[in-house]
N, C-alpha and C positions, 0 to 999 in steps of 0.2 A: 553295173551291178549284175552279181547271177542272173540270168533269164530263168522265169517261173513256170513251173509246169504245166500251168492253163496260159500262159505268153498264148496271145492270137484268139483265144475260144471270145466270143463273146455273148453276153448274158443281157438280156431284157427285163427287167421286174417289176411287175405292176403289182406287186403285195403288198397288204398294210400288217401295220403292226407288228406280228413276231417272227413265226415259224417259218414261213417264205419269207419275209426279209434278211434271219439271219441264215437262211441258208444260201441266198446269194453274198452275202456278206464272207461266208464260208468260200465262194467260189472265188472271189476276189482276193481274198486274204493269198493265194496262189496263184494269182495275175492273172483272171479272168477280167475284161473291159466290161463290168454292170455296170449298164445304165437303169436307174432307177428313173420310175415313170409316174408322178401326181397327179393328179385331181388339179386344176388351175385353181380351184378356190376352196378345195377341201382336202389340203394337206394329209398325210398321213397321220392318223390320231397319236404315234408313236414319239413324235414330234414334243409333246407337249407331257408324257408317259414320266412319271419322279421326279427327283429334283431337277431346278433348274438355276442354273448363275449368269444373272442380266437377260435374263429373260431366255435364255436359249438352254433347250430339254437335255440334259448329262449323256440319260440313256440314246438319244439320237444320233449324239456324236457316235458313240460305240456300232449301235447296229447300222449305222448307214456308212460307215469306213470303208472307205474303196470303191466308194462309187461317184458315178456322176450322175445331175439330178435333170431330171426335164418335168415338162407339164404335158399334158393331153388330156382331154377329156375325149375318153374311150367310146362314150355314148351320142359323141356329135361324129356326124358320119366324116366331116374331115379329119377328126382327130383319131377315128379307126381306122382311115387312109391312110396318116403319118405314121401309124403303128403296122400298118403291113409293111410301109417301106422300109422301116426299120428292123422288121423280125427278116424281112428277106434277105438281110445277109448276115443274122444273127446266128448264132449253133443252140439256145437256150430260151427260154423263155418261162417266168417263173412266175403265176400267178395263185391266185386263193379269192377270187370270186366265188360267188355263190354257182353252183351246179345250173348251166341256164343260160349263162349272162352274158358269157364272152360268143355264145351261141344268140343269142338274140341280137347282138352288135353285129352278125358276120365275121365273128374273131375267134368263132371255136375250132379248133386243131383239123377238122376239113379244111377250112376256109383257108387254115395257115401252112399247112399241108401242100395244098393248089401252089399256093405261093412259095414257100420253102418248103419241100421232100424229107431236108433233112435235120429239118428242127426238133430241136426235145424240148415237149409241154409238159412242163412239170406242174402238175394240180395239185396242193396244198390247200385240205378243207377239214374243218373239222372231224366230219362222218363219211369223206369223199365224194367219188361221185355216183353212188349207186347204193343202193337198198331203203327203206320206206323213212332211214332220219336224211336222205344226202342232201335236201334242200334248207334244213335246221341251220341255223346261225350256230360255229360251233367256237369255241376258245377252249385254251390249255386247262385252264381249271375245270370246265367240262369233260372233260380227257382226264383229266386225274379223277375226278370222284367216279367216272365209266368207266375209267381199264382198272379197277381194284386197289390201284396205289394208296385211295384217303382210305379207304375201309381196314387197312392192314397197315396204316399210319397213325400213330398217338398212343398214350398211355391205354392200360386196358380198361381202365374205368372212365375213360373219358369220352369225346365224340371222336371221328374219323379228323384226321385233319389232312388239309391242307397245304402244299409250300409256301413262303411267302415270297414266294420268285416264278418265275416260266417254264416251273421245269417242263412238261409235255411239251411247251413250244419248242424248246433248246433241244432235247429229244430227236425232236419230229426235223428240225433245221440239220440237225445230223446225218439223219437216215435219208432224206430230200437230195444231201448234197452228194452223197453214197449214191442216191438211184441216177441223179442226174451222171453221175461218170459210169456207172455200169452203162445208162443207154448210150453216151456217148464213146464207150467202147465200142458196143452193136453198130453203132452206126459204122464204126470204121469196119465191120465184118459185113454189114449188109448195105450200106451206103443209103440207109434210110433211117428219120429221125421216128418219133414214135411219143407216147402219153405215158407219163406217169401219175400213176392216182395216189396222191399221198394223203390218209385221212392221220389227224394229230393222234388220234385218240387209238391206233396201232401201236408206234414204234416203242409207247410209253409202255402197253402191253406187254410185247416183248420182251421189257427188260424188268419185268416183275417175276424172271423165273419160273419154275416148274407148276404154278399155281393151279393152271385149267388141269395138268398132268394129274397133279395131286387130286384135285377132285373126280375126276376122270375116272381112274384107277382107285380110290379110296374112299371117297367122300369127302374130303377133308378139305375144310374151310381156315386159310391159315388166320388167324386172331391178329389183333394186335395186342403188341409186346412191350410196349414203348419204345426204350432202346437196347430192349434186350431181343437175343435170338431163342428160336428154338428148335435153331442147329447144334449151340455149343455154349457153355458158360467156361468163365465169366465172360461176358460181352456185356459192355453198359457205359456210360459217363459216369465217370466220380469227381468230388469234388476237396478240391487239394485244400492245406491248410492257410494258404492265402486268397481264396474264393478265386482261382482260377480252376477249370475243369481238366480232365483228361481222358483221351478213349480207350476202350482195352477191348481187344480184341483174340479169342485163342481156339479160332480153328484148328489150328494143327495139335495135337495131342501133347507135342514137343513141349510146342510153346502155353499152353496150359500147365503142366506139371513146372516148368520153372516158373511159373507167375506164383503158384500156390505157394513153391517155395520160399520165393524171394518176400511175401506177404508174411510168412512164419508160419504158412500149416502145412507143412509137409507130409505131416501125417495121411490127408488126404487122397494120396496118390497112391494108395492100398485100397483103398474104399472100392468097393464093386464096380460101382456105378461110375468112376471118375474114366475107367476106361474106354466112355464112348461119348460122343459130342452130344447123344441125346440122351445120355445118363445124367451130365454136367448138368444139363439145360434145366432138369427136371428136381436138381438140387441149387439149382441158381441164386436160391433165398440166404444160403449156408454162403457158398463163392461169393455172390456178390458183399455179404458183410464181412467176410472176410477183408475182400480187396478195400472196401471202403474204409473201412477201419486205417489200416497200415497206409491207403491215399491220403483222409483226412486229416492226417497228423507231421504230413510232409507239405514244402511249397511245390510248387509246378516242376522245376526247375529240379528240384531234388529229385522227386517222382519221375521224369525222364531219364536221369543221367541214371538212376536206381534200375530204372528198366534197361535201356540202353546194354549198360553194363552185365547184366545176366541175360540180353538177347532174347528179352522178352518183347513184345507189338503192344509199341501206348504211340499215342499221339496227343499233343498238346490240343485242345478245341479253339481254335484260333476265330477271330473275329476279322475285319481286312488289314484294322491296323496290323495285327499281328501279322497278315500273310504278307503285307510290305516290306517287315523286318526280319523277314526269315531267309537267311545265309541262302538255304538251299533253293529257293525260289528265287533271289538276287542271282546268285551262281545259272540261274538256266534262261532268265530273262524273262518269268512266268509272264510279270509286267512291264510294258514298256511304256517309253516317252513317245506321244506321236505329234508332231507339228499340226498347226491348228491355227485358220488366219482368225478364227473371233477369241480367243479364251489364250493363245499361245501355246505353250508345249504341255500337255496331258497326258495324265498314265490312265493307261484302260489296261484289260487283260491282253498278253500277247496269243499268234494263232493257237488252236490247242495243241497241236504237234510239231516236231519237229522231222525234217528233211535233214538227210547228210550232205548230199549235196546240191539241192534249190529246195533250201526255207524258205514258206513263208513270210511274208513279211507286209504290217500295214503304211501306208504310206502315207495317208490321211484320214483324217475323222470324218465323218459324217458333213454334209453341206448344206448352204441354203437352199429353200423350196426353187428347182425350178432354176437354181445357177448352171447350168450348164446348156440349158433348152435351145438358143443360136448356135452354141457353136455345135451341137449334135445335131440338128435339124438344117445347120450350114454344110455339116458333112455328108449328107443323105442329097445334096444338089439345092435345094432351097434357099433362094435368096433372100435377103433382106426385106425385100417388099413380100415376099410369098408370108415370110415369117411374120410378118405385120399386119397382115392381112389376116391368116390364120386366128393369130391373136385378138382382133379387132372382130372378129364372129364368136370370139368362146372355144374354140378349138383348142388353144393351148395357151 
């Protein structure tokens, strides 16, 4: 098969849950060798995280794909022996302890440093590692209502809300898998590995736009809108006349004046105020009944081919049935089948990008606690009795 562009790098992960797991998940999904590293008796809580069929966690299979599994316990000093020997010919190391910990084991980036120069410690923590919250217990949802996201989320009359998914983790597993290939670039320029401080509750920041700017410079506190803008109207969901939804979107000026049209008020597009995105926004009550009117009296289906055809921006609000059945998501492989020794062949999401020439690709789901722990620990020199022994003290 192709050879993958991480072919050779290989990755250590001692993260639970989200944000560092799935950004080593990320690195694997492109042939990075992660090994993922447990608790001997206190699995990854992630493990047991939504549904699950015959007992075995859905979401596990997904984030732990591509990797293989061992046990350690980090806090017995054998078991943060078997972990220097393994980071010593690792390139990667990807952890989300508390600010402290892998430093009270003898396992903070000095210690690992001593032992491999040219390691990349990637720290994934809530708050990071520095200023008066970095010792706080931190998660995604803490991250979204801190970097602005819930406050400038939900109806305008309603509370702030919240995702019912990972975003900040997913986020933050992004930007993780980004910093870890910038340093492993440096390292090819300086031939020295180096710490990445990745706190979750940044990269979500980030991507909320101009917001600090806006206050900064104006004062301006952006509201929440529900699903409206106020950059540009119409933007909103409506609802078709078989109670399926649709999105409308009309940044462009262009594409605004044909929406108006295509809905029957053309007259509109003479109005003063239609000629600027914050003109629209500020008449949004007028467009949007408009749009809803001429939505509501169409099915789904007619309401796309309507748009489509005048080259106006809708999109169907799809649910996952729907994203399974959609041509253009079939047509690119959004989902794939992946082979699976407990459950058989599963579709999970495929990697997010594509390569022209070395795609990623997953190769397997997620594994049992701790399946792979002999033959990694056989590879590192350790034989059967070492390995038995280890095990028979708590080590692994």
């Amino acid at each position: 098969m192709t050879p993958l562009p991480l072919d050779g790098v290989k990755v250590v992960e001692t993260a639970t849950l989200f944000a560092g797991p799935l950004a080593a998940a990320f690195l694997g999904d492109f042939g990075a060798d992660v090994v993922k590293v447990e608790h001997p008796r206190r699995p990854d809580p992630a493990r047991g995280h939504g549904p699950g069929k015959d007992g075995i966690g859905l979401w596990w299979k997904v984030l732990a794909r591509n990797k293989r599994t061992v046990t350690l316990d980090l806090s017995h000093p054998e078991g943060a022996s078997v972990l220097r020997r393994l980071l010593a010919g690792a390139d990667v190391l990807v952890e989300n302890f508390r600010p402290g910990t892998l430093e009270r084991w003898g396992l903070g980036p000095a210690d690992l440093h001593a032992v491999n120069p040219g390691l990349v410690v990637a720290r994934v923590t809530g708050f990071g590692q520095s200023g008066p919250y970095a010792r706080r217990p931190g998660f995604g949802t803490l991250a979204e209502a801190m970097s602005g996201f819930a406050a400038a989320t939900g109806e305008p009359d309603g509370p702030p809300t919240l995702p019912p998914f990972g975003l900040a983790d997913s986020v933050a597993a992004l930007a993780a898998a980004y910093a870890v290939m910038l340093a492993l670039r440096a390292r090819e320029m300086t031939g020295r590995g180096q710490v990445v401080d990745l706190a979750i509750i940044e990269p979500i920041m980030a991507m909320l736009g101009p917001q600090i700017t806006w206050y900064d410079q104006l004062g301006y506190v952006q509201p929440r809108l529900g699903n409206r803008s106020s950059n540009n109207a119409p933007r909103n969901a409506y609802r078709c006349a078989d109670g399926a939804w649709v999105a409308v979107s009309t940044s462009a000026q262009s594409i605004a004046e044909r929406v108006v049209r295509l809905v029957g008020r053309p007259e509109l597009v003479a109005e003063p105020w239609f000629g600027s995105g914050a003109g629209r926004a500020a008449h949004a009550d007028e467009l949007d009944g408009a749009v809803a009117a001429w939505v509501g009296a169409r099915t789904r289906a007619q309401v796309v081919a309507a748009f489509e055809g005048a080259a106006a921006a809708v999109a169907p609000v799809y649910d996952v049935r729907d994203v399974l059945d959609d041509p253009q998501f079939r047509a690119r492989g959004t989902a794939v089948t992946v082979p699976d020794d407990d459950l058989g062949p599963l579709r999970m999401q495929n990697v997010p990008f594509q390569l022209s020439a070395t795609p990623g690709r997953i190769r397997h789901a997620g594994r049992h606690h701790g399946q792979d722990t002999d033959a990694v620990l056989g590879a590192l020199g350790l034989s059967p009795a070492e390995i038995a022994a280890l095990r028979s003290a708590g080590a692994v």
